[in-house]
Each structure stands twice: as structure tokens, then as C-alpha cells.
C-alpha positions in Angstrom: 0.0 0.0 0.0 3.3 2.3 1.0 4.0 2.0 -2.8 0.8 2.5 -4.3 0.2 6.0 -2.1 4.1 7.0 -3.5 3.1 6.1 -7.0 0.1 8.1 -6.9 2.0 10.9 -4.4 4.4 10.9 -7.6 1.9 11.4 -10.4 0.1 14.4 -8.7 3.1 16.4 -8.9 2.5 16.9 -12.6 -0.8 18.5 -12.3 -0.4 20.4 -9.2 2.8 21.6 -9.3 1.8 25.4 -9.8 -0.6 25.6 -7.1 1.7 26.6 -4.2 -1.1 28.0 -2.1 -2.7 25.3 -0.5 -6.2 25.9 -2.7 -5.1 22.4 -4.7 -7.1 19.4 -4.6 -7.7 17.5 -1.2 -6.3 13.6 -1.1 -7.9 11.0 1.4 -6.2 7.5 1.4 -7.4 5.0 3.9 -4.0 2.7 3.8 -5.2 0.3 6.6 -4.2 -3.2 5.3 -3.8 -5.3 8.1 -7.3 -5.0 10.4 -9.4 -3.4 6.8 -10.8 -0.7 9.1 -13.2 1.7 7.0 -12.4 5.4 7.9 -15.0 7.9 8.7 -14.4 11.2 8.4 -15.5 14.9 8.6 -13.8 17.5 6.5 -13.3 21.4 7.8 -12.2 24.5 5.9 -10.3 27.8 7.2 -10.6 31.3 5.7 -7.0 31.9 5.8 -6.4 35.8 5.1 -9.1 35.5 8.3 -7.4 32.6 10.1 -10.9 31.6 11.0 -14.7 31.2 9.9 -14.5 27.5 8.2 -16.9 25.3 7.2 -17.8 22.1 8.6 -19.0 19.2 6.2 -21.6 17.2 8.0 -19.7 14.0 7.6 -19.6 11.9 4.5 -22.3 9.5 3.8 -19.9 6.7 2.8 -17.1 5.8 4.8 -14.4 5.3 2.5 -12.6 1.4 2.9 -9.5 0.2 3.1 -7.1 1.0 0.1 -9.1 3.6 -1.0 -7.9 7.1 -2.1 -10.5 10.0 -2.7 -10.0 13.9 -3.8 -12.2 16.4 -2.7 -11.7 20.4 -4.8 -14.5 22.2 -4.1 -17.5 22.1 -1.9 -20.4 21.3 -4.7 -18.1 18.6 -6.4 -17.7 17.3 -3.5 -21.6 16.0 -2.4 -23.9 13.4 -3.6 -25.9 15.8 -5.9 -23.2 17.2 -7.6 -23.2 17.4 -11.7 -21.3 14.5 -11.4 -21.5 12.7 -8.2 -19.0 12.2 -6.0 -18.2 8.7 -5.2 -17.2 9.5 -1.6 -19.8 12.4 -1.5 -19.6 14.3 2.1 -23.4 15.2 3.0 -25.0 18.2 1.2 -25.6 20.5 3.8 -22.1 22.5 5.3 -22.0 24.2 9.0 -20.5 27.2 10.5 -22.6 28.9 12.6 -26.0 27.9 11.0 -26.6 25.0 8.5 -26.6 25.8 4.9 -27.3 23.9 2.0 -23.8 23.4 -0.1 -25.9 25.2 -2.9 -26.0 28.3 -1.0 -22.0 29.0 0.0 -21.4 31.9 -2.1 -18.4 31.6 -4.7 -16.4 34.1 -2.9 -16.6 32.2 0.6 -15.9 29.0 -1.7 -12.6 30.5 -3.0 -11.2 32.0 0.0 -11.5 28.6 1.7 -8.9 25.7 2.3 -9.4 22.3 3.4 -8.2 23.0 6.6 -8.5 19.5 8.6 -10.0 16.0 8.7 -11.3 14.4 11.9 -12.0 10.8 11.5 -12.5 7.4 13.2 -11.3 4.2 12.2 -14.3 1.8 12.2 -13.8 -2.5 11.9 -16.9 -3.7 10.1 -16.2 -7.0 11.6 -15.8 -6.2 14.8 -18.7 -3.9 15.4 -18.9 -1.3 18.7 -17.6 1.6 19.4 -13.5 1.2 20.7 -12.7 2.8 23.6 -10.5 5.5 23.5 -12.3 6.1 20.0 -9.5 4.8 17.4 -9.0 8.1 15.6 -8.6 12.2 16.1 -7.8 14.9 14.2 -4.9 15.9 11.3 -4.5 18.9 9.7 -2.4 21.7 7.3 -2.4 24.9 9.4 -1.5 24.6 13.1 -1.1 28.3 13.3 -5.1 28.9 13.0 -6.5 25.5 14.3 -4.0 23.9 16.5 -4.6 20.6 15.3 -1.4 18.8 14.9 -0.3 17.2 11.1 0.9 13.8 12.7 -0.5 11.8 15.2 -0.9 8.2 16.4 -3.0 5.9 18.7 -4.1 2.1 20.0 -7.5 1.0 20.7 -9.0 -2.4 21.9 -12.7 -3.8 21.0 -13.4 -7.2 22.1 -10.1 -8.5 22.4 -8.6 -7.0 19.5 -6.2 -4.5 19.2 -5.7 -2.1 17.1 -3.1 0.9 16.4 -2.9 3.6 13.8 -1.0 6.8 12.1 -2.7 9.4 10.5 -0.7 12.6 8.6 -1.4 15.5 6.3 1.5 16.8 4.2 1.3 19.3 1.5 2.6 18.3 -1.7 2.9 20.2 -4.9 0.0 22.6 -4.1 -1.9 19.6 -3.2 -3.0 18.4 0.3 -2.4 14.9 1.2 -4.4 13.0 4.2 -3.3 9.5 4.5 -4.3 7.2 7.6 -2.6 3.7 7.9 
């Protein structure tokens, strides 16, 4: 899985190697191999000339499964009733301090926005019940405005299994890159 994510790392740089702002294209690649956990996940944006006022997705309605990699660009590609539908979709409706229909965020607030961070759980379909400490947290690409660290780590048990992951976001070519493993 290391080798597919670098291949894939590798053939990004081509296309996003001129956006050096942060506005590129979202990545999200569930690299669990060994327990095939599905992730689920929240995305939030940051206003960055504001350092503040993001958006909250209201989580996606499919959690994406092991070996998977999604992109997310903008907020109306990125639902269910998108032109095209997005395979991944997070839910239609986006949150900051009232809930609004994805339709409804303005083009300006859409381009002034970055994917800011991803909060997530890792869920075993086989195993089913909530772990305790919840296997998952939060990863993002500004600390300076959200505090949310770009690396972290954790174990988990659920029934006599355990379970450990890593989770990192890394900007790469203009591109943000989420991967959990």
C-alpha cells in the first residue's frame, strides 16, 4: 500500500505543481491493510487571510474502505448531488454557525476557503462497537489557525482485539495529502 500511495504521491506532482497555495485538490487515502478498518471522516475548511470562519461538512455518507484514495476540490463537487456525483460524497448540507445547503455558500466564501483539517475514526466492520478511546482524532495543514497537529498516532482495543494507527497530512505540490494507515 506504502507503494501504491508514493506512485500516486508521484503522479500528482505533474498537475499540481503550480498551485503553491494550498487551494489544490484534497487527497484522502485509507491505507489500513492489516485490520481493513473503514475510515469515517469529517472534512473542515479555514478562511485563511481571516485565520478563522471555516466550514464544517456534516460528515460523509460513505465511509471510504481500506485501500481507498478520494479527492475532494470544491464544496459542490464534493456532495452526492453534484453534476457528477461524487463517489465519496460528504453530506450536502455545510456548517459554520448555521446549516446551509452546499448550494448556497457563495463563490467568494468557496474560493477563500482551504481544506483546513480532517477528523476521522477508524471503524472494523467486523468487529462492530464503538472502541474505547475512540481509534481516531484529528490531522491537519495549518496549526497556526486550528492547533490541530499534522501527525499523530493511537491504539485502541474492542473485544479482544487491538488495534493501532498513524494518520498525517503533508502538503505536496500545491496539493493536500491526508493518508491514515
Amino acid at each position: 500500500m506504502k507503494k501504491i500511495f508514493t506512485i500516486l504521491l508521484g503522479l500528482s506532482i505533474g498537475s499540481a505543481a503550480f498551485a503553491q497555495n494550498g487551494s489544490g485538490t484534497l487527497h484522502v487515502f485509507n491505507d489500513d491493510s492489516y485490520h481493513s478498518l473503514n475510515l469515517h471522516y469529517t472534512l473542515f475548511t479555514v478562511n485563511l487571510s481571516q485565520c478563522g470562519d471555516g466550514y464544517q461538512a456534516l460528515g460523509p455518507s460513505i465511509p471510504l474502505p481500506p485501500g481507498v484514495i478520494t479527492d475532494y476540490t470544491t464544496f459542490l463537487k464534493s456532495s452526492s448531488f453534484a453534476s457528477s456525483p461524487h463517489p465519496y460524497p460528504i453530506d450536502s448540507y455545510w456548517h459554520n454557525s448555521t446549516v446551509v445547503p452546499a448550494t448556497s455558500i457563495s463563490p467568494a466564501v468557496a474560493d477563500a476557503q482551504r481544506w483546513s483539517y480532517m477528523k476521522f475514526e477508524l471503524r472494523d466492520p467486523n468487529n462492530p462497537g464503538l472502541m474505547n478511546p475512540t481509534l481516531g482524532g484529528s490531522v491537519g495543514f495549518y496549526p497556526t489557525c486550528t492547533g490541530i497537529p499534522n501527525y499523530i498516532s493511537g491504539t485502541s482495543t474492542l473485544n479482544g482485539i487491538n488495534y493501532a494507527f498513524k494518520a498525517e497530512a503533508v502538503t505536496f505540490g500545491g496539493d493536500l495529502w491526508i493518508n491514515v494507515w
